[in-house]
mmCIF file as gemmi writes it, N, C-alpha and C atoms, coordinates in Angstrom:
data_model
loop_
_atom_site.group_PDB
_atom_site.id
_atom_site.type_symbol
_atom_site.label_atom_id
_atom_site.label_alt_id
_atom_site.label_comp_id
_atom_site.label_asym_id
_atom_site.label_entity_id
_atom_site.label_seq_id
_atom_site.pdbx_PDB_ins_code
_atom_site.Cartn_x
_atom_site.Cartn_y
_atom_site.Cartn_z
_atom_site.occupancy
_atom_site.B_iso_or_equiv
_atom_site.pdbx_formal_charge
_atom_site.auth_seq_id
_atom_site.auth_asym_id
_atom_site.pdbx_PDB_model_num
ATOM 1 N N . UNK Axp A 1 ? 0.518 -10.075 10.562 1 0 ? 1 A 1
ATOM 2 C CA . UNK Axp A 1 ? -0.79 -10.673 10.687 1 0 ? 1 A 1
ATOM 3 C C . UNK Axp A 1 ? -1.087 -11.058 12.129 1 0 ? 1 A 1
ATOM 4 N N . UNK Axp A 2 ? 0.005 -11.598 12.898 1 0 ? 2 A 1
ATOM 5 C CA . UNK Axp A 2 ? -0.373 -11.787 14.24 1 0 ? 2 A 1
ATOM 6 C C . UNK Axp A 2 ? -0.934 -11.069 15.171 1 0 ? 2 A 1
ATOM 7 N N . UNK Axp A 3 ? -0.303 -9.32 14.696 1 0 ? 3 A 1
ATOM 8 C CA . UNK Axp A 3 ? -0.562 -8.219 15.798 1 0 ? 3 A 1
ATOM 9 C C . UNK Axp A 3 ? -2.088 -8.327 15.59 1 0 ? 3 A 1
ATOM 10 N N . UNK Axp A 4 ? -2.411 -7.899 14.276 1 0 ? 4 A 1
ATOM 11 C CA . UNK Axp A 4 ? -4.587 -7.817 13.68 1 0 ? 4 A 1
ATOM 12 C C . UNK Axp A 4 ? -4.939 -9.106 14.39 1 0 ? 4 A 1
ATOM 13 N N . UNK Axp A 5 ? -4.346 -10.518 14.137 1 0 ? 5 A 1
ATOM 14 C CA . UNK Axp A 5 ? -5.408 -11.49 15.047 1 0 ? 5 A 1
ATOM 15 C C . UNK Axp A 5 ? -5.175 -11.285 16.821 1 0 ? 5 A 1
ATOM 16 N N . UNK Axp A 6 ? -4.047 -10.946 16.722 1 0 ? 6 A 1
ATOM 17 C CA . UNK Axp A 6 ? -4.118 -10.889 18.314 1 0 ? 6 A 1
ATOM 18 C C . UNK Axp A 6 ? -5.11 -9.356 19.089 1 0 ? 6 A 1
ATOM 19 N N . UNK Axp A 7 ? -5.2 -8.544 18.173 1 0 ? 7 A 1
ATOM 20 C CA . UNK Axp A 7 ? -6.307 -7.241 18.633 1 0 ? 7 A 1
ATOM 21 C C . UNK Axp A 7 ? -7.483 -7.725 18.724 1 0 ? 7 A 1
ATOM 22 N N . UNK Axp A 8 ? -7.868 -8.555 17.708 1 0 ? 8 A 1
ATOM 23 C CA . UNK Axp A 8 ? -9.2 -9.011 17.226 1 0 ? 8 A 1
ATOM 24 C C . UNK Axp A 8 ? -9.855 -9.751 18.512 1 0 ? 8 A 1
ATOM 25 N N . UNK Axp A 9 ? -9.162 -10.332 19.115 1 0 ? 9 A 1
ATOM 26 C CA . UNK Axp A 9 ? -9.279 -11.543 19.816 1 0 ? 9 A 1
ATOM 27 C C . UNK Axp A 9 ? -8.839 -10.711 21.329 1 0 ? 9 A 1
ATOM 28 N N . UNK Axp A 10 ? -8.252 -10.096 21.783 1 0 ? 10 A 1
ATOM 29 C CA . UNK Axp A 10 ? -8.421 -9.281 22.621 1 0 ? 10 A 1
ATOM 30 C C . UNK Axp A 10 ? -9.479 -8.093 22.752 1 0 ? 10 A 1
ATOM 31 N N . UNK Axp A 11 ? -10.185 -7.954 21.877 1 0 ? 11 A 1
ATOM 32 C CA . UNK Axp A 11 ? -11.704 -7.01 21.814 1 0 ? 11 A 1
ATOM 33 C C . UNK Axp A 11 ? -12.557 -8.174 21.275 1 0 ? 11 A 1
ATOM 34 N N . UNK Axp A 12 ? -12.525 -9.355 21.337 1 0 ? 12 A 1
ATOM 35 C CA . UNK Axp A 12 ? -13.397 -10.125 21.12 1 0 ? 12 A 1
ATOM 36 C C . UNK Axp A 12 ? -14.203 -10.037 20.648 1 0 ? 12 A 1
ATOM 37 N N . UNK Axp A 13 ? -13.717 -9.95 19.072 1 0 ? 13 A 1
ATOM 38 C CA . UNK Axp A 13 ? -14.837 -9.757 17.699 1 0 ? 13 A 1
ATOM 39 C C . UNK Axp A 13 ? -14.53 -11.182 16.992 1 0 ? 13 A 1
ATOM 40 N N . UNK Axp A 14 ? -15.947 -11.367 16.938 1 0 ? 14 A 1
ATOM 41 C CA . UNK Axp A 14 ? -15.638 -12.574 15.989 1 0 ? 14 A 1
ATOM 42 C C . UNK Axp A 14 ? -15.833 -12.397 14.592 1 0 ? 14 A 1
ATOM 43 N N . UNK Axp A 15 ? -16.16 -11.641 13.911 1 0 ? 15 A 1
ATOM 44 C CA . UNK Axp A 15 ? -16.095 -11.327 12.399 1 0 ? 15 A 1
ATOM 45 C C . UNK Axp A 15 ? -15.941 -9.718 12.519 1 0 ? 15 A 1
ATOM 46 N N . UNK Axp A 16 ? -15.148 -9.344 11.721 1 0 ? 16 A 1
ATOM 47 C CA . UNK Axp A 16 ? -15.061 -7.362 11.564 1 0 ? 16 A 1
ATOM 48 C C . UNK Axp A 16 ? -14.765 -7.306 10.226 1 0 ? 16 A 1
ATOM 49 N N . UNK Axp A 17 ? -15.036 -6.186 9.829 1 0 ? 17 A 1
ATOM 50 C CA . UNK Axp A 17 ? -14.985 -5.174 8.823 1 0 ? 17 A 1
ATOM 51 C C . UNK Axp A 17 ? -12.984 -5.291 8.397 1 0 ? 17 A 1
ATOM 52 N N . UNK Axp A 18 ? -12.387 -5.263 8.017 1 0 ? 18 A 1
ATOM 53 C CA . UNK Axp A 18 ? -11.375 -5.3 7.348 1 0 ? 18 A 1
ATOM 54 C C . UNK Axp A 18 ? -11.151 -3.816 6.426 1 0 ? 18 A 1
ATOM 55 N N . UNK Axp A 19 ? -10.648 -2.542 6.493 1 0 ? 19 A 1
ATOM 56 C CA . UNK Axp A 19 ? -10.312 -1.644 5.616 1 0 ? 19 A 1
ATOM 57 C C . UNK Axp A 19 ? -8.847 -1.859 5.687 1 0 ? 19 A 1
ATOM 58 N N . UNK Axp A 20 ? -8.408 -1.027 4.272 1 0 ? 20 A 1
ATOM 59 C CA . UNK Axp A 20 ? -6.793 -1.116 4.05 1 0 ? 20 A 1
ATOM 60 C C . UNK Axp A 20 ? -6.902 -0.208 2.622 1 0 ? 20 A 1
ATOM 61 N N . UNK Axp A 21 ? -5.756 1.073 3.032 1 0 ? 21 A 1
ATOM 62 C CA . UNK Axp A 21 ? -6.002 1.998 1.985 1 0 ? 21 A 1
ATOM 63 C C . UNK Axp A 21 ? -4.236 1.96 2.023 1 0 ? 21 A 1
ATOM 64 N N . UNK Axp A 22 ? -3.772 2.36 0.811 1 0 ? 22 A 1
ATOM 65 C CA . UNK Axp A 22 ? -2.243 2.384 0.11 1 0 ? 22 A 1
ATOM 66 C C . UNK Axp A 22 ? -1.785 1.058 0.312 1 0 ? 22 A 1
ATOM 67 N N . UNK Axp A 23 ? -0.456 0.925 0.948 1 0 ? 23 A 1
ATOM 68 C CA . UNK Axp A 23 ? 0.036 -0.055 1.541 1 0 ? 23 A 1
ATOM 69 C C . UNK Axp A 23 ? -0.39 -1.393 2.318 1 0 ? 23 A 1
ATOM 70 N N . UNK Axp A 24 ? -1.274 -0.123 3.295 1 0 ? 24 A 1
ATOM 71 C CA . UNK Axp A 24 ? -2.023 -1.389 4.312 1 0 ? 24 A 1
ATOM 72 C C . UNK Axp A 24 ? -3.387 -2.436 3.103 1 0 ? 24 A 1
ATOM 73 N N . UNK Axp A 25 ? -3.461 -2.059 2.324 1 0 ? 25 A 1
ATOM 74 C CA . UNK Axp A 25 ? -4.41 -2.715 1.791 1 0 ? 25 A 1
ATOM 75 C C . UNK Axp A 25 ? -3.623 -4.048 0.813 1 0 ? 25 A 1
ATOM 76 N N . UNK Axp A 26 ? -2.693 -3.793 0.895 1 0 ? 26 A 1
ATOM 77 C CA . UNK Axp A 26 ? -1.723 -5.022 0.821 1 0 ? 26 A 1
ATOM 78 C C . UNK Axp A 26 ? -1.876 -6.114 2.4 1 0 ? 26 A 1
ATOM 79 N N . UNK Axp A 27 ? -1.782 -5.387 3.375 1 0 ? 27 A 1
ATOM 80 C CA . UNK Axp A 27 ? -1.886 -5.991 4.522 1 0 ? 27 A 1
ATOM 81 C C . UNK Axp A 27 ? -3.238 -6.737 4.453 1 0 ? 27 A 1
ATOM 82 N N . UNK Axp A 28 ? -4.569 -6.08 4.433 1 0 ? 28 A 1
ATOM 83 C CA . UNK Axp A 28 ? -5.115 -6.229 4.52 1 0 ? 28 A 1
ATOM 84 C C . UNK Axp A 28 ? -5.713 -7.565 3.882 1 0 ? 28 A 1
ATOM 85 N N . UNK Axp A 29 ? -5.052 -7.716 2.273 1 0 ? 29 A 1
ATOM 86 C CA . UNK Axp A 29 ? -5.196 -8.966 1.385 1 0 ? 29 A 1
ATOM 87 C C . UNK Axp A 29 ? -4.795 -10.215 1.885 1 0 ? 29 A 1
ATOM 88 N N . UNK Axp A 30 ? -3.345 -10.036 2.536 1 0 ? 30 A 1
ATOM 89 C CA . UNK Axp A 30 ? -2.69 -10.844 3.04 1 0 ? 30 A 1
ATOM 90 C C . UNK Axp A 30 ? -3.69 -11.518 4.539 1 0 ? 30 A 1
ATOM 91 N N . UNK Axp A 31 ? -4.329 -10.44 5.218 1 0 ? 31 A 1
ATOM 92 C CA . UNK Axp A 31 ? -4.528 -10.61 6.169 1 0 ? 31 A 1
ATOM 93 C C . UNK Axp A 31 ? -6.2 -11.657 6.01 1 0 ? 31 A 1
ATOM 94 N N . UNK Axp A 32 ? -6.807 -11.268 5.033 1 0 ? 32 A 1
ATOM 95 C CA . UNK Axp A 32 ? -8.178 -12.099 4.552 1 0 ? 32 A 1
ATOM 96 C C . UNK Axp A 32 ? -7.849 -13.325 3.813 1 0 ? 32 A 1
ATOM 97 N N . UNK Axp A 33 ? -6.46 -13.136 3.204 1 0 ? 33 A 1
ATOM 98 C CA . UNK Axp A 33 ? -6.218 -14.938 2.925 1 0 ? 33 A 1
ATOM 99 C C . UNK Axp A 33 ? -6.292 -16.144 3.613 1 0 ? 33 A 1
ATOM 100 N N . UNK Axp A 34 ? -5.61 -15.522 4.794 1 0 ? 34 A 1
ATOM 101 C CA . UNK Axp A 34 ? -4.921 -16.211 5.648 1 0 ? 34 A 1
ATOM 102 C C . UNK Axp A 34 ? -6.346 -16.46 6.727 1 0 ? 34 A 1
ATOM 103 N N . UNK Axp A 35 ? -7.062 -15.195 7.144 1 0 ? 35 A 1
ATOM 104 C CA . UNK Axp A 35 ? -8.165 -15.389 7.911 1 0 ? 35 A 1
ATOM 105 C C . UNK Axp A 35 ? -9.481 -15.189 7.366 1 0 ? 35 A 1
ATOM 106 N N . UNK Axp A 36 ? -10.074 -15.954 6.055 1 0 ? 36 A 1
ATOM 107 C CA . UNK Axp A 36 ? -11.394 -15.287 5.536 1 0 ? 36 A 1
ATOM 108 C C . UNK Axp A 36 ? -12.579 -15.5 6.518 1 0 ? 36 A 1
ATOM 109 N N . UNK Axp A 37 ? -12.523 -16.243 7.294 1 0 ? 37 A 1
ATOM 110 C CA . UNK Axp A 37 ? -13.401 -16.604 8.244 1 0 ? 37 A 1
ATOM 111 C C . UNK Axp A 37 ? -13.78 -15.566 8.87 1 0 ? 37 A 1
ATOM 112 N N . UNK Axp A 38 ? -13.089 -14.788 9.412 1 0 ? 38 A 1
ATOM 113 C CA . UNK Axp A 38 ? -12.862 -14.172 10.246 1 0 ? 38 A 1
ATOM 114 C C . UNK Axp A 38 ? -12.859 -12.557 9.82 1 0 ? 38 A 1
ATOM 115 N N . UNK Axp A 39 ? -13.444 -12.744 8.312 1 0 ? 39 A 1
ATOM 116 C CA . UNK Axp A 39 ? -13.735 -11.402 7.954 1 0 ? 39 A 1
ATOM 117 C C . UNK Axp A 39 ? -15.541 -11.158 7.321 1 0 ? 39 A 1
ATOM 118 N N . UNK Axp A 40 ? -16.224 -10.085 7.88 1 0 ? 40 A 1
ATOM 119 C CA . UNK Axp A 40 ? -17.412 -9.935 6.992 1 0 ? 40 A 1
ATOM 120 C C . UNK Axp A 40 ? -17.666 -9.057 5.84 1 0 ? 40 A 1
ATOM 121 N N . UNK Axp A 41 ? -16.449 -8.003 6.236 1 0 ? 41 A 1
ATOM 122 C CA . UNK Axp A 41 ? -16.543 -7.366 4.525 1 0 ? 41 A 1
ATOM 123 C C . UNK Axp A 41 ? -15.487 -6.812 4.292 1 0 ? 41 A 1
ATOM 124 N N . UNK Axp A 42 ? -14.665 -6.512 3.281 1 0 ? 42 A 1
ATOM 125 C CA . UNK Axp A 42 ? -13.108 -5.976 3.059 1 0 ? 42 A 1
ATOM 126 C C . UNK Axp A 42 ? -13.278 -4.966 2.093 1 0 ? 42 A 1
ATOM 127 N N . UNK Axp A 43 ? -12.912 -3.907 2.878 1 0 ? 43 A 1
ATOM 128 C CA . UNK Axp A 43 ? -12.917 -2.326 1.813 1 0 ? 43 A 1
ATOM 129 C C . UNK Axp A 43 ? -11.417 -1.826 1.617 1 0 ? 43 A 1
ATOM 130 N N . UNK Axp A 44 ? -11.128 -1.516 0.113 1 0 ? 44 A 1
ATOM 131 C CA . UNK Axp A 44 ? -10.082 -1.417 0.061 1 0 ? 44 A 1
ATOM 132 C C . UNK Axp A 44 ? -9.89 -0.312 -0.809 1 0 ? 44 A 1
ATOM 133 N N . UNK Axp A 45 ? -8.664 0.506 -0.81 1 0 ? 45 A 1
ATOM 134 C CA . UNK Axp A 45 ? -8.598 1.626 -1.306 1 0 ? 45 A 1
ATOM 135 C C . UNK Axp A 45 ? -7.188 2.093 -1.921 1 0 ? 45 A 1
ATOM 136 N N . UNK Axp A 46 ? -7.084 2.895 -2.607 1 0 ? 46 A 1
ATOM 137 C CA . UNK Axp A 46 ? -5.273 2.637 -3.059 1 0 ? 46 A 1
ATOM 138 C C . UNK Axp A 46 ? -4.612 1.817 -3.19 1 0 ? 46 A 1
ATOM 139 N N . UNK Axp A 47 ? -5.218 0.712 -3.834 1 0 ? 47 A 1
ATOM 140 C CA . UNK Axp A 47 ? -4.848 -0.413 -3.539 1 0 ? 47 A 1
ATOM 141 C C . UNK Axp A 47 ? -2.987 -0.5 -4.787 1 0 ? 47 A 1
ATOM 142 N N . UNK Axp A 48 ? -2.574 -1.206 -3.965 1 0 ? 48 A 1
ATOM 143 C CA . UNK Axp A 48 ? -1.169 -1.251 -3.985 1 0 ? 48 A 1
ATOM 144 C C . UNK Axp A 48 ? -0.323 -2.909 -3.527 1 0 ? 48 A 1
ATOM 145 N N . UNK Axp A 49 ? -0.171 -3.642 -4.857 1 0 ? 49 A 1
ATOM 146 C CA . UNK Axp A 49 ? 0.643 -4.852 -4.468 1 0 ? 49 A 1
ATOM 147 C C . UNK Axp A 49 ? 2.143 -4.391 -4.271 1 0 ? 49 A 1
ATOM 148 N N . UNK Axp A 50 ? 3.027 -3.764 -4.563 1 0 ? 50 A 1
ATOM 149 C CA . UNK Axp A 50 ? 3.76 -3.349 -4.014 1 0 ? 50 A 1
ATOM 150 C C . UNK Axp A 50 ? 4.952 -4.121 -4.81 1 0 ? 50 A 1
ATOM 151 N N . UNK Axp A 51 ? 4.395 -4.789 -5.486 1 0 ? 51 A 1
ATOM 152 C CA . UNK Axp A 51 ? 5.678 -5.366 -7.198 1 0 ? 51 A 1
ATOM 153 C C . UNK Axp A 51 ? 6.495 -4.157 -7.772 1 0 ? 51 A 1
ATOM 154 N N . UNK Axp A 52 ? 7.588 -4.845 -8.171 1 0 ? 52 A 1
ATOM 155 C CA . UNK Axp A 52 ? 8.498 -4.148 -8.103 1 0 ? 52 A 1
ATOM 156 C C . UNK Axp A 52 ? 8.086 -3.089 -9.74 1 0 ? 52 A 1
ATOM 157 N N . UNK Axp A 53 ? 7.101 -3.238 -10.22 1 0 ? 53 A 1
ATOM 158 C CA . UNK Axp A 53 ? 6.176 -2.761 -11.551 1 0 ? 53 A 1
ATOM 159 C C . UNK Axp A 53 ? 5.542 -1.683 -10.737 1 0 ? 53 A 1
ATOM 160 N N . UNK Axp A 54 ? 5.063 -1.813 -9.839 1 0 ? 54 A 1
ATOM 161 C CA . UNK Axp A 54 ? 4.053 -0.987 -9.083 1 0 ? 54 A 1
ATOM 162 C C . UNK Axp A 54 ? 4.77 0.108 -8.542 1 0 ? 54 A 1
ATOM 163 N N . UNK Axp A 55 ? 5.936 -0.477 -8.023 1 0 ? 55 A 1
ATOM 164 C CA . UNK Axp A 55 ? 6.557 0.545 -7.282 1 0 ? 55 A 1
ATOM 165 C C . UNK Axp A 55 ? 7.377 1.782 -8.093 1 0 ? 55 A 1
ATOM 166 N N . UNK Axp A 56 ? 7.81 0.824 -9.307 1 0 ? 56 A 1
ATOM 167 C CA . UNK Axp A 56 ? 8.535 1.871 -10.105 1 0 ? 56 A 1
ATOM 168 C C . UNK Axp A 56 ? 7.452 3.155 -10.859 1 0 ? 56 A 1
ATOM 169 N N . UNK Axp A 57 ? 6.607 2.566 -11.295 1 0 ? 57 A 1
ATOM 170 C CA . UNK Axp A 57 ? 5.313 3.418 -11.841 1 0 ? 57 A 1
ATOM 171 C C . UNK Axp A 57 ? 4.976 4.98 -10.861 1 0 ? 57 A 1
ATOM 172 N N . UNK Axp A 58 ? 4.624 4.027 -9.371 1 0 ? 58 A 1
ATOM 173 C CA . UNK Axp A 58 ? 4.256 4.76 -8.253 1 0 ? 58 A 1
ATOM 174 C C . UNK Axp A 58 ? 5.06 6.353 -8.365 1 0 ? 58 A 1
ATOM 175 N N . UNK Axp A 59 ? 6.977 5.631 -7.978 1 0 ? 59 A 1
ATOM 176 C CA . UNK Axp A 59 ? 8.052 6.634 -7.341 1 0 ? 59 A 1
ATOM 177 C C . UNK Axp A 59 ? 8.765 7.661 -8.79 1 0 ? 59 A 1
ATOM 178 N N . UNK Axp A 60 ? 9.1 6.329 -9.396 1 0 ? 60 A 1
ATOM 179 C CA . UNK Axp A 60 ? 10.084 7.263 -10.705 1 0 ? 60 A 1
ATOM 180 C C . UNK Axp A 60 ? 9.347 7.355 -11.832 1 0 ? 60 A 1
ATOM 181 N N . UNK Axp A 61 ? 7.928 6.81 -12.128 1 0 ? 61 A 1
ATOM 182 C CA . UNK Axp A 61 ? 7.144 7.303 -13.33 1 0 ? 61 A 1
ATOM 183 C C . UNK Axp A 61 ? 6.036 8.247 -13.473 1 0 ? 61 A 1
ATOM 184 N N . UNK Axp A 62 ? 5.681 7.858 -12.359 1 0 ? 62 A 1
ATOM 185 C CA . UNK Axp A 62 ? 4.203 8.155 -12.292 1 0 ? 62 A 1
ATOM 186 C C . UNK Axp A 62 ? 4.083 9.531 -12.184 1 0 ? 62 A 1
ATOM 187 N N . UNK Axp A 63 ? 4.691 10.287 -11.636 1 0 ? 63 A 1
ATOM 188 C CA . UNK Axp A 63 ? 4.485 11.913 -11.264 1 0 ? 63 A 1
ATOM 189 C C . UNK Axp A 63 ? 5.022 12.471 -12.986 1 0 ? 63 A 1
ATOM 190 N N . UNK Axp A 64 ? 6.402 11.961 -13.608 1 0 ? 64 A 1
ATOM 191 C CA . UNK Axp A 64 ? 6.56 12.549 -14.871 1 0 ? 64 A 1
ATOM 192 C C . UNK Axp A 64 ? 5.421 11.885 -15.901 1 0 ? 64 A 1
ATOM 193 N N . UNK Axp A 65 ? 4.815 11.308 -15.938 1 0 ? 65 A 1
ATOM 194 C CA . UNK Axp A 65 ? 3.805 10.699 -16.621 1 0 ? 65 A 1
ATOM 195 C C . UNK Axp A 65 ? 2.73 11.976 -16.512 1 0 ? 65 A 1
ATOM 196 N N . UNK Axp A 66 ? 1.894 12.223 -15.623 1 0 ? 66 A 1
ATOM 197 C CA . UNK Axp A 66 ? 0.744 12.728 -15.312 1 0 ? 66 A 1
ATOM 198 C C . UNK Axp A 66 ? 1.195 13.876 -15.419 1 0 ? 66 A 1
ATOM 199 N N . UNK Axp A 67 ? 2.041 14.15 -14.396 1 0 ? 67 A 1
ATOM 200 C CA . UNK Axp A 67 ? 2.383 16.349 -14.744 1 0 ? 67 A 1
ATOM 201 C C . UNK Axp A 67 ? 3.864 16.496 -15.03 1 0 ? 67 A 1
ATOM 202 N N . UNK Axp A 68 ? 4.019 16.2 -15.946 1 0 ? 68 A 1
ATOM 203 C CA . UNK Axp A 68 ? 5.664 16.645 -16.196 1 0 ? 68 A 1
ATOM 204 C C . UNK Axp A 68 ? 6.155 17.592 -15.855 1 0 ? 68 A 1
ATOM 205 N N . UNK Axp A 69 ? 5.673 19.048 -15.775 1 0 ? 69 A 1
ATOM 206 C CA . UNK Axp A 69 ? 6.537 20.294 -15.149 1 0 ? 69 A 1
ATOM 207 C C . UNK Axp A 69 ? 6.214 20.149 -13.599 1 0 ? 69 A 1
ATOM 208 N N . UNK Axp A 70 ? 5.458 19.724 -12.613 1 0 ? 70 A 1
ATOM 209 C CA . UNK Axp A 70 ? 5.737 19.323 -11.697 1 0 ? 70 A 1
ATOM 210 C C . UNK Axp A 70 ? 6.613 18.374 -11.235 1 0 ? 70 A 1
ATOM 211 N N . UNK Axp A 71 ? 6.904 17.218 -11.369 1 0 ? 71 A 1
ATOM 212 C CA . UNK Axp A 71 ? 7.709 16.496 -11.462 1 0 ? 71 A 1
ATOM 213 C C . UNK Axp A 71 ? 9.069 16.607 -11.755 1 0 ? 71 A 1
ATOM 214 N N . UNK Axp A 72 ? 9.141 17.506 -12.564 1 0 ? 72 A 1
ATOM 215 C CA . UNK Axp A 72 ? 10.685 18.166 -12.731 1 0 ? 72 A 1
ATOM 216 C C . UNK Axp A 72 ? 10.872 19.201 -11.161 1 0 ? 72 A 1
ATOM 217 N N . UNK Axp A 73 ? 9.939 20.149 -11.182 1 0 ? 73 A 1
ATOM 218 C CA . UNK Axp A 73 ? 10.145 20.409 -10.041 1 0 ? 73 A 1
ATOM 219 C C . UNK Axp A 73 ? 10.404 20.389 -8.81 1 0 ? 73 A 1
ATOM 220 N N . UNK Axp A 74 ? 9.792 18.7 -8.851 1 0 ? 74 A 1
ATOM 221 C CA . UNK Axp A 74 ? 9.8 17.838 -7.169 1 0 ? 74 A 1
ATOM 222 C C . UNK Axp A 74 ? 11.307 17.378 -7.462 1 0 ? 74 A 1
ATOM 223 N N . UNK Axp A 75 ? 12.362 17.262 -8.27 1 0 ? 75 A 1
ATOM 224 C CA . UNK Axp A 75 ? 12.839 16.492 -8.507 1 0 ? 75 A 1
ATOM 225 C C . UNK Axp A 75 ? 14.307 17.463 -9.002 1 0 ? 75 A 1
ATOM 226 N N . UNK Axp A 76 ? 14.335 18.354 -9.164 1 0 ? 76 A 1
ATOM 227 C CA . UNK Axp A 76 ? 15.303 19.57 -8.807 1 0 ? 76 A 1
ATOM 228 C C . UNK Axp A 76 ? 16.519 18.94 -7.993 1 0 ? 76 A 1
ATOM 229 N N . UNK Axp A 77 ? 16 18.557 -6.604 1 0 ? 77 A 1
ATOM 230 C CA . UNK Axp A 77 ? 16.992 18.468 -5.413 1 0 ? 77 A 1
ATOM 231 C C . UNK Axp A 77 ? 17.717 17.592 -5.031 1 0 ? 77 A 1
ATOM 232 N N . UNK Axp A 78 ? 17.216 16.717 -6.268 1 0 ? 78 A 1
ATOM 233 C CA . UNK Axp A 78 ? 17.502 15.102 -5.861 1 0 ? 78 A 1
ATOM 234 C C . UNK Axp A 78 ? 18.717 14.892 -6.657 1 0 ? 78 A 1
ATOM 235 N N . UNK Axp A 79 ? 20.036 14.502 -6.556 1 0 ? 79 A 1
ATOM 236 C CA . UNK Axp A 79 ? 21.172 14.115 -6.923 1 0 ? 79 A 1
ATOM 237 C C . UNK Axp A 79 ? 20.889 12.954 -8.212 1 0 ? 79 A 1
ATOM 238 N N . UNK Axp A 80 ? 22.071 13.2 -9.34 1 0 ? 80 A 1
ATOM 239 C CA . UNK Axp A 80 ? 21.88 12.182 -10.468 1 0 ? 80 A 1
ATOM 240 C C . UNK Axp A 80 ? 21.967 10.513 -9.76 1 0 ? 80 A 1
ATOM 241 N N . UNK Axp A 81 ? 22.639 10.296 -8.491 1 0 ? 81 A 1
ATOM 242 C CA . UNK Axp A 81 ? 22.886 8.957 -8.138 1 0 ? 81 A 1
ATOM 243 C C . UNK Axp A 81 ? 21.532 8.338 -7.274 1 0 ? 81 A 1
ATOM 244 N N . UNK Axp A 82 ? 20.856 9.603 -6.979 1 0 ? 82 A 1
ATOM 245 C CA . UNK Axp A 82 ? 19.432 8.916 -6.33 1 0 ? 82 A 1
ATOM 246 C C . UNK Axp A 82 ? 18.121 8.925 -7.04 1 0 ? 82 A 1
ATOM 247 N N . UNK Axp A 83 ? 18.248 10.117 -8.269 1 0 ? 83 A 1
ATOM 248 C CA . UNK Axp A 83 ? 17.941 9.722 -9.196 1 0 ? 83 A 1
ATOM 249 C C . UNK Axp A 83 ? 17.016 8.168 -9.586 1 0 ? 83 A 1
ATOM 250 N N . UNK Axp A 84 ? 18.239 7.862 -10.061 1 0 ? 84 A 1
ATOM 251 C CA . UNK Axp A 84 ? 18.038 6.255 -10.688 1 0 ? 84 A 1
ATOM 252 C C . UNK Axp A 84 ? 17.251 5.204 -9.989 1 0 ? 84 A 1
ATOM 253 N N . UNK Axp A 85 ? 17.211 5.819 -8.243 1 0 ? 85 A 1
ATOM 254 C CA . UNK Axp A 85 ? 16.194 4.511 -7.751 1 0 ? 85 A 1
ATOM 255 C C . UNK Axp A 85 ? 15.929 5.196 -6.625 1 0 ? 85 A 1
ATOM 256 N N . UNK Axp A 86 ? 14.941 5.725 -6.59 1 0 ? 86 A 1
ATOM 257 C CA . UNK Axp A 86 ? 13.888 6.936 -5.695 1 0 ? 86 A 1
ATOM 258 C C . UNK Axp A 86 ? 13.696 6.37 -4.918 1 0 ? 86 A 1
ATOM 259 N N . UNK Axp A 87 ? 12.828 5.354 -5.255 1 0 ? 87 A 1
ATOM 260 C CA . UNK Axp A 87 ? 12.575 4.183 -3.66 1 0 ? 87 A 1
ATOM 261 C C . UNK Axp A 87 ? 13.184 4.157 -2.794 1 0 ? 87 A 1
């Protein structure tokens, strides 16, 4: 959060736009908590808390869920011990 307030404030904006797509839009949440003042509108996209629910869905479910013969495919190369926790 320091690096975004310290940019902000070195281009001397006093309210900006806030985007955050996958990951960063985790940042981005974090980053409007902490500074709502200091935001005028927050667009967010892929949004992703990054719980340990989210993550498993994301890496080891989500692809055999939606396309199963792909997913077998992506997943060919990958050893039974890494397997178990993709992340």
């Amino acid at each position: 959060m320091a690096g975004i307030e310290k940019l902000r404030k070195h281009l001397k904006i006093g309210r900006w736009v806030v985007f955050g797509g996958s990951w960063c839009s985790t940042l981005a949440l974090a980053y409007t908590q902490i500074h709502s003042d200091r935001i005028s509108s927050l667009i967010l996209c892929g949004i992703s808390l990054c719980r340990d629910h989210d993550l498993t869905r994301l890496y080891q479910e989500g692809a055999s869920c939606l396309l199963p013969n792909l997913g077998e495919y992506f997943l060919v190369p990958i050893t039974a011990v890494v397997w178990s926790d993709l992340v």
